[in-house]
C-alpha positions in Angstrom: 0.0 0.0 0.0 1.4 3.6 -1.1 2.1 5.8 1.6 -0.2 8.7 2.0 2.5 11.3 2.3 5.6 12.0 0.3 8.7 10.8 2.2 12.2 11.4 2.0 15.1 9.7 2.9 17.9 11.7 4.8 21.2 10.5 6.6 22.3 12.1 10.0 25.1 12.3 12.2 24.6 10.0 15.0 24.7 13.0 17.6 22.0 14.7 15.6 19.9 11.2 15.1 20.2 10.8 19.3 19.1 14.7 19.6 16.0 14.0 17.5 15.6 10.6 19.3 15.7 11.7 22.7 13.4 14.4 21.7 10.8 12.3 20.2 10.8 9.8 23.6 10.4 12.7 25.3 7.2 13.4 23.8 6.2 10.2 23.4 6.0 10.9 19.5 7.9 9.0 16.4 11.1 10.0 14.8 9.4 10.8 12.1 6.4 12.9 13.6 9.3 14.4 15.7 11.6 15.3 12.4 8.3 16.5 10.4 8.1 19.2 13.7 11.0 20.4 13.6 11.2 21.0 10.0 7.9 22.7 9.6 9.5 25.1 12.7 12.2 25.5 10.7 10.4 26.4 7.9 8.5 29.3 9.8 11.7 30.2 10.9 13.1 31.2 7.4 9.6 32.4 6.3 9.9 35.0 9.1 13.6 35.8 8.2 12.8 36.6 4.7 9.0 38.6 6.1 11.3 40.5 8.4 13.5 41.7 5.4 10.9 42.5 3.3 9.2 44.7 5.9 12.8 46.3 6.4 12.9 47.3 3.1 9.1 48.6 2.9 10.2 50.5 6.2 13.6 52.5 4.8 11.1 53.1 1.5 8.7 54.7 3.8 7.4 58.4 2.9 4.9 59.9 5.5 4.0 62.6 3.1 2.8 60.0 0.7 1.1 57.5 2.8 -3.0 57.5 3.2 -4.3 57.8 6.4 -7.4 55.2 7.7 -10.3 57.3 6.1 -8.6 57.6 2.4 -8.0 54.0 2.4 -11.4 52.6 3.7 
């Protein structure tokens, strides 16, 4: 039977493979539930680096003299 989910194969250090392991027992949760975690936080992570840049940018190209207020934009 196919899995549900695509899956993909990765190779770790053993200290990084007994991190994730001790994590996942802590949890009571799989390796693999564990892994999927931790990448999807990772993932937010990045999202929120590359959110944070564009806002910085947006910010520096700020003009006050140009920008509606509430009323003009509803």
């Amino acid at each position: 039977m196919p899995a549900k989910n695509p899956r993909i194969n990765v190779v770790l250090e053993k200290s990084l493979y007994e991190s994730i392991k001790y994590l996942a027992q802590k949890e009571g949760v799989s390796l693999s539930m564990k892994l999927r975690d931790l990448v999807k936080e990772a993932l937010e992570i990045e999202e929120d680096i590359v959110l944070g840049s564009f806002a910085e940018k947006r910010e520096r190209s700020f003009q006050r003299d140009r920008a509606l207020n509430h009323e003009e934009v509803w």
